[in-house]
N, C-alpha and C positions, 0 to 999 in steps of 0.2 A: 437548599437544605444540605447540611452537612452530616454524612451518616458517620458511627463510629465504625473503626475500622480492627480487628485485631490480626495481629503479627504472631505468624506459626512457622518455627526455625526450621523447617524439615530440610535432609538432606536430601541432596537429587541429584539425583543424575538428570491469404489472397494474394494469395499471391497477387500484388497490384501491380503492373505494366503502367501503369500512369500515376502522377502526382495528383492529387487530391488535394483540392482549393476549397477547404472549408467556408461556406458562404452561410454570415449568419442567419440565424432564424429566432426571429421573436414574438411576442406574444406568449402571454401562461394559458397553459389548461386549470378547470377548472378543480379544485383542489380534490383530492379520493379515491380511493380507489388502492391494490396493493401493488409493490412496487417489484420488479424485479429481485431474481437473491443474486446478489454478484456473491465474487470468491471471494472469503475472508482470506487472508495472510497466512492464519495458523492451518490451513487446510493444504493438501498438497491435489491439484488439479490438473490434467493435463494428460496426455502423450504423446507418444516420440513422434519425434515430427525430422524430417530430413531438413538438413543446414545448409545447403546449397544446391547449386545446378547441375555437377557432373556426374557421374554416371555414378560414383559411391553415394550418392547424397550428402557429401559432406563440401563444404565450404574450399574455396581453392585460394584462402587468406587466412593464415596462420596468426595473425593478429599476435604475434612476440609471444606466442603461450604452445605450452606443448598440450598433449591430450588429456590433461589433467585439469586443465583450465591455469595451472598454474606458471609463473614468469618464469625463465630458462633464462635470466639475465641475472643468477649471483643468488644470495640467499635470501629468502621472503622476509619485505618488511613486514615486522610486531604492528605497525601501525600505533596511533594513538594509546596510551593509558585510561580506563576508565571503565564503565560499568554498563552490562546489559540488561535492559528495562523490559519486560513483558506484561501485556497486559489480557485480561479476560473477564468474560460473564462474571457478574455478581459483585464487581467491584474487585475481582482476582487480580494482584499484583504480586510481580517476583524479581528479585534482582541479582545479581550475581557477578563475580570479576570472572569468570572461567569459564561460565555456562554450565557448569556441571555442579556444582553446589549452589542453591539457592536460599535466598530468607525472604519467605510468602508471604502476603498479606489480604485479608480478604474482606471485603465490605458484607453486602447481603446473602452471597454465597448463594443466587437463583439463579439458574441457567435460564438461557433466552430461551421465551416460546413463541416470540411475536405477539405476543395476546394484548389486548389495547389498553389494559393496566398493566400490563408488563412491569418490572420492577428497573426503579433508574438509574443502575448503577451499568448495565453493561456497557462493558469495555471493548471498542471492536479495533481500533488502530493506535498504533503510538508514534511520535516522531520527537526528536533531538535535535535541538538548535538554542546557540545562544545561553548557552550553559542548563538547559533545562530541558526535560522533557515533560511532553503533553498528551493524554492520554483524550481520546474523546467517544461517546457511543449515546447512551443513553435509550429509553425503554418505550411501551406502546407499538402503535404500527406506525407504518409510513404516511398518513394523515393528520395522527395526532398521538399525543407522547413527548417528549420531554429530549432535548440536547445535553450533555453528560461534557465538563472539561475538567479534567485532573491535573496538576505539574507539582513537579518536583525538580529539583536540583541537587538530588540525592541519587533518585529509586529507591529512597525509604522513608523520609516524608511527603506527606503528602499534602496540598490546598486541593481542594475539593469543590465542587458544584461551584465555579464560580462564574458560571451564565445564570446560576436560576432566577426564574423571574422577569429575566431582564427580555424586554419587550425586544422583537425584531429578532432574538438570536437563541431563547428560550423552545421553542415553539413546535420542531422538528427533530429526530437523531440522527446521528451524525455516523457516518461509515468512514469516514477517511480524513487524514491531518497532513501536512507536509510543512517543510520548511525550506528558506532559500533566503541571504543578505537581509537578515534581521526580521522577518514577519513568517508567524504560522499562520497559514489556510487550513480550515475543516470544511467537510462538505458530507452531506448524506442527503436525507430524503425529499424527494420534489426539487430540486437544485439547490437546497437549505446550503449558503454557501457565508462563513465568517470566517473575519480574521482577526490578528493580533501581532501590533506593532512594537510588544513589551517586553515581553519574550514569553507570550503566555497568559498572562495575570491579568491582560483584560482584553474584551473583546467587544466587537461591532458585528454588524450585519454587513456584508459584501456585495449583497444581491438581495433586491428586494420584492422578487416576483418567486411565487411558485409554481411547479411545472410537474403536472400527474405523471406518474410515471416516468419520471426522470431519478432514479437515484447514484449520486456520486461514489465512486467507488476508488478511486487514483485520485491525490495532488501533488503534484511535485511544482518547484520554481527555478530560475535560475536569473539573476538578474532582476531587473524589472517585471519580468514576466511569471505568470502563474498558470497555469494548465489544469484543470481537472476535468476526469474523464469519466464516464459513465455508461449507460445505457438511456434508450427513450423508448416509447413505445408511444404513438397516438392515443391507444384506448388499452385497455386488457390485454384481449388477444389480440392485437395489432404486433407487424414485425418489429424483432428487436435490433435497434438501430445502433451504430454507437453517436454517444454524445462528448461534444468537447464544448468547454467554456474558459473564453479566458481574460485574462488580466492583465495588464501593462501598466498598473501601477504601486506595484509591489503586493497585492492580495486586496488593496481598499477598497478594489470596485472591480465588479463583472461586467463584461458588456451581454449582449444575447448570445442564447446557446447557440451551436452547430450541431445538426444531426447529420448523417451521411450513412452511405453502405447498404449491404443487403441486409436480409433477414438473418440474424447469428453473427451479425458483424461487429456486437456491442464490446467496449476496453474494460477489461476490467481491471489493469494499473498502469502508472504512468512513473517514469523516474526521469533524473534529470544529469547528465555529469558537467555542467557549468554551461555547457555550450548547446547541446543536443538534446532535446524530447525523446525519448522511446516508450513508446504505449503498448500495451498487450490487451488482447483477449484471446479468445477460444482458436476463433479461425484467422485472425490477420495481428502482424508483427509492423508498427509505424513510427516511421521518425518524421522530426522537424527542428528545426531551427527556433521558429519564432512561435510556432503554435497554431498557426496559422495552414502555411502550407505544409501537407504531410506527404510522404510516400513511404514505399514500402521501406520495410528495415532491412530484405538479404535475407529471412528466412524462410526456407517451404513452408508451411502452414499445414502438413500432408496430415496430420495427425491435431491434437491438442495444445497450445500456450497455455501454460500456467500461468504465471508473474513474470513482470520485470523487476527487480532493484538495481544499485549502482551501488555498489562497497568495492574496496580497498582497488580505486582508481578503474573499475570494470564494470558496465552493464553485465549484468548475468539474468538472462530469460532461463524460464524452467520448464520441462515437459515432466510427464509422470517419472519417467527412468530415467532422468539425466537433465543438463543445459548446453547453454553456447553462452561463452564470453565475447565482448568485445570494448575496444576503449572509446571507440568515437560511433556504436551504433550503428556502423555499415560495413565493416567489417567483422566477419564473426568465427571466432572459433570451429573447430570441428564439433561436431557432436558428442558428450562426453556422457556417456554412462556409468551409473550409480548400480548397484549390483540391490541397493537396497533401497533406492529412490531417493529422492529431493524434496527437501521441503520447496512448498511455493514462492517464497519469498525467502532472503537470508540477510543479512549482517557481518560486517568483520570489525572483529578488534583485540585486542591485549594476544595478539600471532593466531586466533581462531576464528574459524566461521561459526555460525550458530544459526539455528534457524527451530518454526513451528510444526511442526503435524496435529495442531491441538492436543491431544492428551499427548501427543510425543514430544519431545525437547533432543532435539539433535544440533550433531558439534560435528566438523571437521577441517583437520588440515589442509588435504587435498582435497579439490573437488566433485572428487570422483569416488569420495571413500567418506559416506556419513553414519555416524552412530547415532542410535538414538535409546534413551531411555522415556520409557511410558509411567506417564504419571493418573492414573484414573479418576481421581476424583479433582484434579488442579487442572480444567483445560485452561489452553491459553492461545488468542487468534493472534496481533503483532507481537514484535517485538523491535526495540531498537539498541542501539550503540550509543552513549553519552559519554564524550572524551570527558575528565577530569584533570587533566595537564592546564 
């Protein structure tokens, strides 16, 4: 189904002591049941948490950044040319070269209520690759309801529902997209995991089992390799575990999930900087190589993780009041406080950061100093970066 769309010009503003050998686990649960809420993107999550071991709490590897998160090695590179893409409930899209002036577009204009005719436009994650981004969510509960894929090669046209129908990838909604060396992976409810080798425009099924109580929340790739991360739970109230699943053949195929950890130990995003995994949730900060073997990433955990991403060559995790940078995930920054908090998740491009608070849209140069203007009736959960060079 393709809904019409109109276009509104508005101006805007565990710490773990050991490696963790994920050993898989297979077999699906039987389909039902509601799923976990991980953290959207556009929400900001978390508290401070100490960034290392000595007695300040802070990190004893400056990782080439001063207390700003920012390079002390000459002037900040602008980065790439190009446009930032956001997306939200109701078929909300917004684009913008600055982050601060946008041209909005809105499909059905319904906020998510989870309700099991839900309406199928909501937009929960975006990602950029291969000259396009892809937007993906879609409506109902985590049982039944409908998968949502949108791209553009703009962030102002748009192709629209182009899974509906389609048997094996239709079926589920979708919480998360990623991309990595030419294929985007989506993944949301029950381990609902597809890809697409085109750059967007058309998709398969990745995995063809479902798993109650598993919902994907993080994909990131690097290589041959695809990662996504989530939560499990056995039944209901059963603890929540974290879940990884992964791939080694560019997104086309999943093998069995990996559950592991205690109870509150589940990831709620995963990023990639070409070489290194780092996954986040609430209480544990985890890196890897191949996806496989994890251990800890170098952060206390004393408080809340918000998000990982990986923009303008840096991991940056996020607590409520601040982050830590780093390049290669095991070395981290100091603790850097925001006077006026961080979004969960961020972006760099055309020399600006930019990131969500749902109804907020925040921009900064340093990382330690964000603005935000509130938008009330435009929320919006991701957002990404689309070079145009």
């Amino acid at each position: 189904m393709r809904r019409p769309s109109r276009a509104l010009p508005f101006a805007l503003g565990l710490s773990l002591t050991l490696s963790l050998n994920l050993s898989a686990c297979g077999g699906g649960d039987e389909d039902g049941g509601d799923e976990g809420d991980g953290a959207e993107d556009g929400d900001t999550i978390g508290h401070e948490s100490d960034t290392g071991d000595d007695e300040s709490g802070e990190s004893d590897s400056s990782d080439d950044a001063d207390d700003t998160g920012e390079s002390t090695t000459g002037e900040p590179d602008p980065g790439p040319a190009g446009i930032f893409v956001a997306v939200g409930d109701g078929g909300r899209r917004a684009s913008s070269n600055d982050a601060l002036e946008w041209a909005e577009i809105v499909g059905s204009g319904v906020f998510d209520t989870q309700a099991e005719m839900g309406e199928e436009d909501i937009l929960r994650a975006v990602a950029a690759g291969d000259g396009a981004v892809v937007a993906v969510g879609g409506g109902g509960v985590d049982w039944t309801g409908n998968a949502m894929v949108m791209r553009s090669t703009d962030g102002v046209n748009w192709d629209e529902d182009l899974v509906a129908g389609q048997e094996g990838v239709d079926g589920r909604k979708l919480y998360a997209v990623g991309y990595a060396d030419g294929s985007f992976v989506a993944g949301g409810a029950q381990a609902h995991l597809i890809a697409s080798s085109d750059g967007g425009q058309t998709w398969s099924s990745a995995y063809g089992e479902h798993h109650s109580y598993t919902p994907v929340h993080g994909v990131a790739g690097h290589g041959q390799i695809f990662v996504a991360v989530g939560e499990h739970r056995d039944e209901y109230d059963s603890p929540r575990v974290a879940y990884v699943h992964r791939s080694d053949d560019g997104g086309a195929s999943f093998g069995a999930p990996s559950y592991f950890g205690e109870d509150g130990d589940f990831l709620r995003s995963v990023a990639s900087n070409g070489e290194t995994f780092v996954a986040v949730g609430p209480r544990v900060c985890l890196r890897s190589a191949d996806g496989i073997d994890w251990q800890d990433c170098g952060l206390s955990a004393l408080e809340e993780f918000g998000a990982v991403s990986f923009t303008n060559d840096r991991f940056v995790v996020t607590y409520e009041d601040g982050l830590s940078t780093s390049s290669d995930g095991e070395s981290w920054s100091p603790h850097v406080e925001s006077p006026t908090g961080v979004p969960a998740a961020m972006v760099y491009g055309n020399g600006v950061y930019a990131g969500l608070r749902y109804y907020d849209r925040g921009t900064s140069e340093a990382l330690s100093e964000w603005s935000y203007v509130t938008h009330g009736s435009f929320p919006l959960r991701s957002l990404a970066f689309l070079p145009l060079e």
